[in-house]
N, C-alpha and C positions, 0 to 999 in steps of 0.2 A: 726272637725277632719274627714277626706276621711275613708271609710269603708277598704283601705288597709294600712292603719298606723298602724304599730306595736301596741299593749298593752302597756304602760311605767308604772312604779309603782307610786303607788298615792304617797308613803313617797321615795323617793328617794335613793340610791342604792350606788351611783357613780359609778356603771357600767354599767350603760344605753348606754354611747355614747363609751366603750369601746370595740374593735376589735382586737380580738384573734385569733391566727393561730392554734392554741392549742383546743383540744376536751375536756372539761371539762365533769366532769361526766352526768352534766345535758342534757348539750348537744348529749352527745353519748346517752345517752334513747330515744331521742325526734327523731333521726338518724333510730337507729337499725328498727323502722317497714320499711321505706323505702327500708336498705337493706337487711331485710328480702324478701321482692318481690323480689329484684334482683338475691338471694341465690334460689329463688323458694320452700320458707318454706311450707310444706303443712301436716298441724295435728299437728304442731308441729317439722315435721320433716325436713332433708333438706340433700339432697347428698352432698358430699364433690366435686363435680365436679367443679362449681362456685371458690371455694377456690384451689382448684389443680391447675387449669389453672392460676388462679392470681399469685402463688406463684411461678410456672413455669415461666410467661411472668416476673414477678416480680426478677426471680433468685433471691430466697432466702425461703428455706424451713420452713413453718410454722407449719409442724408436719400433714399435712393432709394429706391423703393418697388415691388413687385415687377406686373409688368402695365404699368410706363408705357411711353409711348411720348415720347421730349423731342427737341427743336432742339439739334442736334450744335452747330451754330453760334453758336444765341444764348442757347442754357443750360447745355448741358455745357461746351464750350470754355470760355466764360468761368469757371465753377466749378473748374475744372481747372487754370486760368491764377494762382489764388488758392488751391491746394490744396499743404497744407507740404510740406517736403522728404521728411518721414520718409512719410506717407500715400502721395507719388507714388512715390516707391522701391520700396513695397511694393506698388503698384497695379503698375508696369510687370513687377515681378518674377511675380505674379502672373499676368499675360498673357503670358509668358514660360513659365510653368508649364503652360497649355496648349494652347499652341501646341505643334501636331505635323509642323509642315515648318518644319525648323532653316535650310534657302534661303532663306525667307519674313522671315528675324530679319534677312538683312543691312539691309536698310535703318535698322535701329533699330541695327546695330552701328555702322553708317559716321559716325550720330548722332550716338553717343554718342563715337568717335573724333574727328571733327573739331570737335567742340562741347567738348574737352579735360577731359570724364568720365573722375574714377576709377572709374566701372562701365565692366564689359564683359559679355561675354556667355558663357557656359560652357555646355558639355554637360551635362544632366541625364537620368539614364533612359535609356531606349532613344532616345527622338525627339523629346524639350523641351528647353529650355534654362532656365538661370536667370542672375539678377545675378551678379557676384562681382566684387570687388575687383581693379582693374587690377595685372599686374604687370611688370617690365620684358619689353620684345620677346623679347630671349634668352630669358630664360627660359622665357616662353611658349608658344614655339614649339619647345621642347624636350616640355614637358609637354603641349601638348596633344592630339599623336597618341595617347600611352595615356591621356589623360581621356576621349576621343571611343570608346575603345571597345566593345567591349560583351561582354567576359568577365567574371567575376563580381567577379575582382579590380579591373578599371577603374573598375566602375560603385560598389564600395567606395570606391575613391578620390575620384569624383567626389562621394561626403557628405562626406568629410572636405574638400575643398577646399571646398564649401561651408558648413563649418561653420566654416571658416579665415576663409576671403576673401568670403563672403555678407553678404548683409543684417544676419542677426543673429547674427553671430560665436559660437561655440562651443568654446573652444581646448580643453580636456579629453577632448572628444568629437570634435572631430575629431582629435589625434592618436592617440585609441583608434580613431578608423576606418582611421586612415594606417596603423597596427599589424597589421590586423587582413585590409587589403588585402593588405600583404604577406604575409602569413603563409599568404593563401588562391592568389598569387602562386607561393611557394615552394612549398608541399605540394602545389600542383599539379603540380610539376616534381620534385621529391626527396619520395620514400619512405622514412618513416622507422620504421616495421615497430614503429607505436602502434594502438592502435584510437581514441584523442582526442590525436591529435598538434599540437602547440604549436611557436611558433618557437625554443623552448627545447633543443626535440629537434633541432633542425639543426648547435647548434655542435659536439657531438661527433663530427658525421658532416666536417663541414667540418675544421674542425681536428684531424684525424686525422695521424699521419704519412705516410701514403699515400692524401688525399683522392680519393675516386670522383667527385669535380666538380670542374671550375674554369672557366674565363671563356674566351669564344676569344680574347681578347689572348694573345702570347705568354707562355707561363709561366715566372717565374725564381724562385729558392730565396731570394733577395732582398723577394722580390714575390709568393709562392705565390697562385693567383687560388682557391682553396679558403677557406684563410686571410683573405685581403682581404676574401673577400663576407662570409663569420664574422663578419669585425670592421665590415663594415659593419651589417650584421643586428644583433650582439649593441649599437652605439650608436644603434641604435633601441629597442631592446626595452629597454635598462638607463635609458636617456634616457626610459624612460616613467612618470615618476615618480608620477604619479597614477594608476595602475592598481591601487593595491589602498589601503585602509582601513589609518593608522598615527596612534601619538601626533600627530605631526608632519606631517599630511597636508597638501599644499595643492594648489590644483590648478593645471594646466598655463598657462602665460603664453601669450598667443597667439606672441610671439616664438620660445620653444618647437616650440609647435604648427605653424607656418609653415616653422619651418626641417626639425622633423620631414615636414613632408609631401611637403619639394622632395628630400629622400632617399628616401622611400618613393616619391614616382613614379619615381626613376631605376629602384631593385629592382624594384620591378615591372615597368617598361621592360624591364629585362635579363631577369629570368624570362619574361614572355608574350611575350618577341622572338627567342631563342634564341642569348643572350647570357652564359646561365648552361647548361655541357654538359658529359656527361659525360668524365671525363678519360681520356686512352689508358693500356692496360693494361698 
């Protein structure tokens, strides 16, 4: 067993492998020191400031009132211990927002891991973090090197995943941001000789019969890696079916939106990695 594998119980539980979007009691204890730092509890004690501003950006008043000063222990905690699911969600995502040393979050990540929360923790911005919706290991650790970035395309990607897998879901909007990451992705790397160039303009350059790009995998006439990215790109952008105003509009299913954005992180993995190069002449 690796020294970061959760604890599991020796007699088994059946809720080991279960993931809850819900704060259970146990949970919330294991929580509240973390957001006591964020509150700036000190002696015990903790201004209502932190909580003012939440409930302000939050619109929706939670009885605090700005100037207090309350007993972390025998008024906040307990209020907190009786505070619903959806309010605490948004309170810890909140203190998550800003917070500007993402070291500072593991405690509240190892949390929410061993206390068997569907939240985790994501990169937001340059140096915050936000909630967002657990997803398997693999995949995670595929996608989270280009979410942590910080080129213009990552930090694109990072709205769309949390317009996916965040607090309050957005499927339409985040896979017009998954679109939109790529595209700033690709025209970073391929010139396509527009003055408003589109992911539109790339399939003719790709699927050319003598494409000027392709992929450093070995290239076969089978497999052309010019071709392939084309037809990866063109089932993003054709799969965007809510991007423009029709009879028959509807908008994006998160289903959709979620599987769009686990191929939009690859493409833009491969563009900002040097993954996508140009082809010998």
């Amino acid at each position: 067993m690796s020294e970061d594998e959760n604890w599991r119980p020796v007699v088994p539980t059946r809720r080991e492998d279960v993931l809850s979007e819900k704060f259970q009691p146990y949970l919330r204890e294991a929580i509240f020191p973390w957001l006591a730092k964020q509150a700036r509890v000190e002696r015990g004690w903790v201004y209502a400031d932190f909580f003012v501003e939440f409930q302000n950006s939050y619109r929706n008043s939670m009885g605090f009132h700005s100037g207090g000063y309350h007993d972390w222990k025998n008024k906040v905690l307990p209020f907190l211990r009786k505070l619903n699911d959806k309010d605490l969600t948004n309170l810890i995502d909140f203190g998550l927002s800003r917070s500007r040393y993402r070291r500072g979050n593991d405690e509240l990540e190892s949390a929410l891991s061993n206390g068997g929360s569907a939240w985790t923790i994501m990169p937001w911005g340059t140096s915050a973090n936000r909630l967002a919706r657990r997803v398997a290991p693999g995949v995670m650790d595929t996608v989270r090197p280009v979410l942590s970035a910080q080129d213009s395309a990552s930090i694109k990607l990072q709205e769309a995943w949390q317009d996916a897998y965040g607090v309050d879901p957005r499927a339409s909007t985040a896979f017009f941001h998954a679109v939109v990451a790529v595209e700033i992705a690709a025209l970073s790397v391929i010139e396509v000789g527009t003055d408003e160039p589109t992911m539109a303009n790339l399939f003719s350059i790709l699927e050319s019969s003598k494409p000027k790009w392709q992929l450093v995998f070995r290239d076969n006439e089978k497999a052309p890696g010019g071709k392939t990215l084309a037809a990866m790109l063109r089932t993003l952008w054709r799969g965007h079916g809510s991007r423009h105003g029709s009879a028959d509009y509807k908008d994006a299913t998160l289903e959709e939106a979620r599987a769009a954005l686990i191929l939009a992180s690859t493409l833009v993995q491969w563009f900002t990695t040097g993954v996508v190069i140009k082809a010998d002449d």
